[in-house]
C-alpha positions as CSV (number, residue, x, y, z in Angstrom):
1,X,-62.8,36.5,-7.6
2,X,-63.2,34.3,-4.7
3,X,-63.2,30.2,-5.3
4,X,-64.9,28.3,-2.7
5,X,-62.1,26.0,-0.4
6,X,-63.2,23.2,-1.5
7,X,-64.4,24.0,-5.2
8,X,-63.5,21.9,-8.1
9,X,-61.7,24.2,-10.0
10,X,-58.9,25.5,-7.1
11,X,-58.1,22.2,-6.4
12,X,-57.4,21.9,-10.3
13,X,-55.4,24.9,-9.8
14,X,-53.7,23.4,-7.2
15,X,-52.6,20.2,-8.9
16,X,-51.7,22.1,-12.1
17,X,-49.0,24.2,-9.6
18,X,-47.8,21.1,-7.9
19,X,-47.1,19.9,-11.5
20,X,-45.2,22.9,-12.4
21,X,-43.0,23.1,-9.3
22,X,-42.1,19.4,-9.6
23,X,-41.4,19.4,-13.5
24,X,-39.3,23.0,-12.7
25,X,-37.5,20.6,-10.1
26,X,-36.7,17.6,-11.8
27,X,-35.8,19.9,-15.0
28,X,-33.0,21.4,-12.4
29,X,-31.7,18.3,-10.9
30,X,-31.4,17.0,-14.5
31,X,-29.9,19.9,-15.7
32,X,-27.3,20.3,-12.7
33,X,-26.5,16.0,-13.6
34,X,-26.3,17.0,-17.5
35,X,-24.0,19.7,-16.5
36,X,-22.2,18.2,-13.6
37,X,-18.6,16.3,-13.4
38,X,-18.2,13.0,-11.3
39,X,-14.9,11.6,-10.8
40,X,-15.2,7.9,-12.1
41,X,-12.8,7.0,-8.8
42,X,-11.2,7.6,-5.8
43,X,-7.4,7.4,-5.8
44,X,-5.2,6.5,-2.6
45,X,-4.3,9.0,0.1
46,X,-0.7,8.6,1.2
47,X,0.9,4.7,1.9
48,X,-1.3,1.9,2.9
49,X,-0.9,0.7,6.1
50,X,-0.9,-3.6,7.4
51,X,-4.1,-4.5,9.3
52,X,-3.8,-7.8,10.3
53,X,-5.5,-9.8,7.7
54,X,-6.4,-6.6,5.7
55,X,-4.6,-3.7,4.1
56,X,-6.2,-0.3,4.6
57,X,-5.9,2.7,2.3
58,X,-7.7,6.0,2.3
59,X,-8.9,7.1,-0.6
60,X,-9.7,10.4,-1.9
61,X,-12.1,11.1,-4.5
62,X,-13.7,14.6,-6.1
63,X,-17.3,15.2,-6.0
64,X,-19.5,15.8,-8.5
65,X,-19.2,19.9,-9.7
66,X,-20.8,21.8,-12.3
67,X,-18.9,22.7,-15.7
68,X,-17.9,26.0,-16.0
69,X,-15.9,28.5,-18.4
70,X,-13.9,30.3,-14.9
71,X,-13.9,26.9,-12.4
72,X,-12.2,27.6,-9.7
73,X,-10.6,24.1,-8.5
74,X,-9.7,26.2,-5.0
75,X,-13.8,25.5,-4.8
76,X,-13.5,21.3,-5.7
77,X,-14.5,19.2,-2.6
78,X,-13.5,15.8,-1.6
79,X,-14.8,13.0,0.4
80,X,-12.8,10.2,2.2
81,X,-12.7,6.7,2.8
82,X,-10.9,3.7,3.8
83,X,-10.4,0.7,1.4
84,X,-9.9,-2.1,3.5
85,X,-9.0,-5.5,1.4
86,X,-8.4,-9.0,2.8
87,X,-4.9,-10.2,2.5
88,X,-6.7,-13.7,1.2
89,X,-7.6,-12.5,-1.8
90,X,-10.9,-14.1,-2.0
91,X,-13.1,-12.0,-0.3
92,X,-14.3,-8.1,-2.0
93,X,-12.5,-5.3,-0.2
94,X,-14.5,-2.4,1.3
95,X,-14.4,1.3,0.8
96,X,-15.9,2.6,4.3
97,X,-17.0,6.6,4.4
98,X,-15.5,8.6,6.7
99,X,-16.5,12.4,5.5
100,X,-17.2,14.2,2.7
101,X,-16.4,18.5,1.6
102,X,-12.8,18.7,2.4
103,X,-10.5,21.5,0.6
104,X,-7.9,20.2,-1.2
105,X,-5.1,21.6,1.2
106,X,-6.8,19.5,3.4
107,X,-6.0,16.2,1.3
108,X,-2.2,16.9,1.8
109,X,-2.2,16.3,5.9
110,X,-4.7,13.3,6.0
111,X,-2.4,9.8,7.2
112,X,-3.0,6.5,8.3
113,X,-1.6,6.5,12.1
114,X,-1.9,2.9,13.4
115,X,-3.4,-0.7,13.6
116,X,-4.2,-1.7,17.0
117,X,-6.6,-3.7,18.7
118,X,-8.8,-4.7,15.7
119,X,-9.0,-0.4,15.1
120,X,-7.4,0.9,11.8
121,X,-6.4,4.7,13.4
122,X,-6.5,7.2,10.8
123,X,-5.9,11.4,10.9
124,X,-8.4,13.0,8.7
125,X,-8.1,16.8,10.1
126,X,-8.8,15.1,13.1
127,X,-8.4,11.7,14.7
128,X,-10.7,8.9,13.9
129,X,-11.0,5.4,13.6
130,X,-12.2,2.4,11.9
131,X,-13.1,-1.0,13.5
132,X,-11.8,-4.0,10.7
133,X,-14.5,-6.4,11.4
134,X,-17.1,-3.8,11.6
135,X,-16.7,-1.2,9.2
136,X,-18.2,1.0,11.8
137,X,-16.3,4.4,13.1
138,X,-15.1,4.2,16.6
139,X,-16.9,6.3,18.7
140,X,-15.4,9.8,20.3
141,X,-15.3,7.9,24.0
142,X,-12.4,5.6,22.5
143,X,-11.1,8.2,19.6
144,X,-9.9,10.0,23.1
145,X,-8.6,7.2,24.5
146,X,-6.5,5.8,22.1
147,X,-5.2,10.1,21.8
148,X,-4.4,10.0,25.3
149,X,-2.3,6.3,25.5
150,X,-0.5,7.7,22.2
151,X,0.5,10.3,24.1
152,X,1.9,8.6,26.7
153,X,3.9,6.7,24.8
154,X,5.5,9.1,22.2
155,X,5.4,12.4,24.1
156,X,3.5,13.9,21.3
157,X,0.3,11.9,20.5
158,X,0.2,9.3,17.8
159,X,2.9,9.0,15.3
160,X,2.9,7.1,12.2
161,X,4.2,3.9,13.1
162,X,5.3,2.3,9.1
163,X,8.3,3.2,7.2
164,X,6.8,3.1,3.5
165,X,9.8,3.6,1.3
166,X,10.9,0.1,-0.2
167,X,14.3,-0.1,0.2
168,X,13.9,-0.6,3.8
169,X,12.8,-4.0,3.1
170,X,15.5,-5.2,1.1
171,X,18.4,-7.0,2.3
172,X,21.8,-8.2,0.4
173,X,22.2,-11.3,3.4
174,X,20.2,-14.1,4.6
175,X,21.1,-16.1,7.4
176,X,19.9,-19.9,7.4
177,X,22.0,-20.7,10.8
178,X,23.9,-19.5,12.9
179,X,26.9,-19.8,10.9
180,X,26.0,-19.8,7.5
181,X,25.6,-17.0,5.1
182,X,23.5,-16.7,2.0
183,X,23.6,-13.6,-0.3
184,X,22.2,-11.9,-3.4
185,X,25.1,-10.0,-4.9
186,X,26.9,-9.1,-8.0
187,X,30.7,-10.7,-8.8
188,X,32.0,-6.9,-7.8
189,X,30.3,-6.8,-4.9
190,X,31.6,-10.2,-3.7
191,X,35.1,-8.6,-4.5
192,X,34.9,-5.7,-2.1
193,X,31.9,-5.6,0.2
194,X,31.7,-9.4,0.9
195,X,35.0,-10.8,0.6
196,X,36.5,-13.4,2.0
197,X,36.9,-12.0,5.4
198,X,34.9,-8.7,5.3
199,X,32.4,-8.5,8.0
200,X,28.7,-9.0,7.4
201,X,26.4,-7.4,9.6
202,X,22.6,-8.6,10.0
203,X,19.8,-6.2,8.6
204,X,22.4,-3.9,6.4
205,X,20.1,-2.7,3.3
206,X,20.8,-3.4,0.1
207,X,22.5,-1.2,-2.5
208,X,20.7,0.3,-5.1
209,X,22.8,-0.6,-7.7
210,X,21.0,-2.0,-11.1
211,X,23.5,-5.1,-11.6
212,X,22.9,-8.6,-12.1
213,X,23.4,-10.4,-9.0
214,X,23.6,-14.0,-8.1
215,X,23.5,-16.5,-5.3
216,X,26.4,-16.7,-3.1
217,X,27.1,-18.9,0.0
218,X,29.4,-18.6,3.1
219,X,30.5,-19.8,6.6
220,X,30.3,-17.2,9.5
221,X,32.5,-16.7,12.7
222,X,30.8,-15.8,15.8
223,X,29.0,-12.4,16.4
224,X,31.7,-10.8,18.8
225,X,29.3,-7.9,19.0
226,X,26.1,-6.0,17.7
227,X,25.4,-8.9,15.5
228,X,28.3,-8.8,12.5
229,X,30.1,-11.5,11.6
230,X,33.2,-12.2,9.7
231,X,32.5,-14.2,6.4
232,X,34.8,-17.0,6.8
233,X,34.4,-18.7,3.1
234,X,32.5,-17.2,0.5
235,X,31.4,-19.7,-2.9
236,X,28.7,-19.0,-5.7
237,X,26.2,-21.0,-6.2
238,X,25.6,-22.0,-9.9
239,X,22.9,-21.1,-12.1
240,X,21.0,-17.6,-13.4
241,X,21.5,-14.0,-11.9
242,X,18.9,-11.5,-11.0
243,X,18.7,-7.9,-11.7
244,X,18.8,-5.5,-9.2
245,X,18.1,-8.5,-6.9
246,X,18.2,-8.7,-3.1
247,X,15.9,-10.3,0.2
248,X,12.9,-9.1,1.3
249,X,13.4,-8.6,5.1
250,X,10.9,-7.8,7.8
251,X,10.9,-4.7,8.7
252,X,13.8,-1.4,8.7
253,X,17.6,-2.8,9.9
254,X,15.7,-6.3,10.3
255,X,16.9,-9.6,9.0
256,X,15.3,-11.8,5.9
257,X,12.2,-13.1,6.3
258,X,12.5,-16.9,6.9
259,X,10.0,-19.3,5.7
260,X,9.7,-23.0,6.9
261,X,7.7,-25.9,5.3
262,X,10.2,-25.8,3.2
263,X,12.6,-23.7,5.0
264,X,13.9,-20.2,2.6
265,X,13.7,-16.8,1.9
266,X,11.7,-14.1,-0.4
267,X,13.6,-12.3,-2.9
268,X,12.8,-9.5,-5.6
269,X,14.3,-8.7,-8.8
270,X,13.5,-6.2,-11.5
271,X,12.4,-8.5,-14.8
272,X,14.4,-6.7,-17.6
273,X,16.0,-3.8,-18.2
274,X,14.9,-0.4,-19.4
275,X,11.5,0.9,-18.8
276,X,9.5,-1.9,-19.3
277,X,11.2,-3.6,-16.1
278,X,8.9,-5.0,-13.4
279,X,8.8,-6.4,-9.8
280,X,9.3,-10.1,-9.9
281,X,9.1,-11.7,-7.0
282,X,10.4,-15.3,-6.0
283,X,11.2,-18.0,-3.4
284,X,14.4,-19.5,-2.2
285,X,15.4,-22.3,-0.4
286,X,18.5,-21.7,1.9
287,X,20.9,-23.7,-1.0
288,X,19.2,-20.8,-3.5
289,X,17.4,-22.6,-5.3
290,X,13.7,-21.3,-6.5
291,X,10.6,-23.1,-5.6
292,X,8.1,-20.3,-7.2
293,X,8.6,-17.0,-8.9
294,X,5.5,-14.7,-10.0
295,X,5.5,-11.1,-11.8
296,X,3.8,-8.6,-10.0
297,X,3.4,-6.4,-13.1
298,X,4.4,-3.6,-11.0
299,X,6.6,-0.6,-12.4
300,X,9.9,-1.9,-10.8
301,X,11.5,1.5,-10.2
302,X,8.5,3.3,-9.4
303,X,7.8,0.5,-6.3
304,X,6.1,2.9,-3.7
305,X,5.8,0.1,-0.6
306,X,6.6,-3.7,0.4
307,X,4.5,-4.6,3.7
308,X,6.3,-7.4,4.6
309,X,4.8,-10.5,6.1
310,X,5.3,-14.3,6.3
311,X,2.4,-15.7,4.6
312,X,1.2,-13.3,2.8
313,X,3.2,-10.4,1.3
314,X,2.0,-6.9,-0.1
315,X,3.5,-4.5,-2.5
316,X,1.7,-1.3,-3.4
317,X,3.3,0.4,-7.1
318,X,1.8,1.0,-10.3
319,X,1.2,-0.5,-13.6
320,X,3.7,0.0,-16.4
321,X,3.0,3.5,-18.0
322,X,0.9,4.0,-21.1
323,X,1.3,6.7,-23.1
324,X,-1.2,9.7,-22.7
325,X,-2.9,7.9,-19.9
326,X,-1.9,8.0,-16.0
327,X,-1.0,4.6,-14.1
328,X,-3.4,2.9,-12.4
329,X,-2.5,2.2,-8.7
330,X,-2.2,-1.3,-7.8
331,X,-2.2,-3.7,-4.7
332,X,-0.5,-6.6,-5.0
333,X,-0.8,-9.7,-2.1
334,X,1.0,-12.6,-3.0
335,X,0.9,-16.1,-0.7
336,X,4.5,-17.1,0.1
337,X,3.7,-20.7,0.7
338,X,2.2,-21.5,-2.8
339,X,3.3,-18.3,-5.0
340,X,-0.9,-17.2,-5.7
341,X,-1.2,-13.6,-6.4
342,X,-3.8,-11.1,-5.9
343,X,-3.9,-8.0,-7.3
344,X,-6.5,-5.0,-6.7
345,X,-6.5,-1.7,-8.0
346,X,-6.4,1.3,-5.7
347,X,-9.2,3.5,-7.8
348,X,-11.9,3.2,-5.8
């Protein structure tokens, strides 16, 4: 039977087919979202990384996949981002794309690489980069360049350029001048390691000893070389003791930060005992005496980086475990002049 092309009843056949295709369609995309698994968040990528006044993070997170009696998680797919939160802790952070549909194998080579010129610098099966102001991706012009000066300057293209473990950062000594001593240590360890006479050398890393220890001062000789000195006198300083306590310093085999306005130091401690024991962190003045201390509520033991700063200091750990339920990831920013913290969680 042949309908006319412009007869009444094709072009009712016509809309009665577009109907059908577009119910058949929105019954598919409503049965692959009934039937579909979205991760509720992302989770971080290997250590954060210092970016001036943000701290960047890539985050992984699983896309969405359909349930199934035989799924295969060699088929799951991933897409990547970088959180970038302010250090101020006033302002949102921001979880920038960078690509979606890698393998899992895939996840376990991806790293932060560097912070330089406003550019967090990222390897994410390739190089790449993100500008902090922006948000936008470098172009490939300057992804090149930046490959080529890395080279230059390490023989082998960039290199991650941030120790992440945590006791890097911490520091049994501070040094208020140039000839007096301040430490954090336990009664034993002032009878061996820093008796009267033993010689102290600047940036030496703390022990990892859990014992209470407690303020100690001293008078210095002169560094005859490779900055040690002999510990002249060695007196403690009255009052409570700290667990598991020692300086926050600025970086690996570096020195205690020093603060001014007052002038002091940062120190961290474990709160209590046992598994329930958390990150506290406080401020000293160069007598040992604290002007602030806060709780970080991180797992103390299970401390995963300091990113150590003047102003405002970072710790990146976890919550305290709850049973049948995994630890949520946690950034915490604290200022050092007035003791505020921030914390953010690293599910994004």
């Amino acid at each position: 039977m042949y309908l006319p092309v412009n007869s009444p009843r094709k072009t009712k056949l016509m809309i009665i087919l577009a109907v059908i295709v577009l119910a058949l369609a929105a019954a598919a995309i409503a049965m692959k979202t009934l039937f579909s698994i979205s991760s509720p968040h992302g989770s971080p990528a290997g250590p954060s990384l210092r970016a001036g006044t943000h701290i960047a993070t890539l985050i992984q997170t699983l896309e969405p996949y359909m349930v199934s009696l035989h799924r295969n998680p060699a088929n799951d797919r991933y897409r990547v981002g970088l959180f970038l939160q302010p250090v101020d802790g006033r302002t949102p952070g921001r979880l920038i794309p960078i690509g979606k549909g890698f393998q899992a194998a895939q996840l376990g080579l991806i790293r932060l690489i560097d912070f330089d010129g406003g550019v967090v610098w990222f390897d994410v099966t390739g190089l790449g980069g993100v500008e902090v102001q922006s948000g936008k991706l470098v172009p490939a012009a300057d992804t090149r360049s930046f490959k080529a000066s890395a080279a230059n300057r390490d023989r082998g293209g960039a290199r991650q350029l941030f120790d992440s473990k945590p006791e890097s950062y911490l520091v049994p000594s501070a040094f208020p001048t140039t000839n007096e001593w301040l430490g954090l240590i336990s009664p034993r360890e002032a009878g061996r390691r820093f008796k009267q006479g033993s010689w102290v050398r600047r940036g030496t890393r703390a022990d990892d000893g859990k014992e209470v220890r407690h303020f100690y001062k001293g008078t210095l000789g002169p560094a005859p070389q490779r900055s040690t000195h002999e510990l002249l006198s060695i007196t403690p300083v009255p009052g409570e003791g700290f667990l598991n306590a020692a300086f926050v310093c600025a970086g690996p085999d570096a020195e205690a930060i020093g603060l001014s306005g007052p002038n002091g130091f940062l120190m961290a401690y474990t709160s209590e005992p046992g598994q329930k024991g958390t990150l506290v962190v406080a401020r000293a003045d160069t007598s040992g005496q604290l002007a602030w201390k806060v709780d970080t509520g991180l797992e103390r033991f299970l401390l995963r980086q300091i990113l150590p700063d003047a102003r405002f200091i970072a710790f990146v750990g976890t919550r305290l475990p709850v049973p049948d339920k995994v630890s949520e990831p946690l950034l915490v920013v604290i200022d050092t002049q007035t003791g505020a913290v921030s914390t953010t969680s690293l599910w994004q």
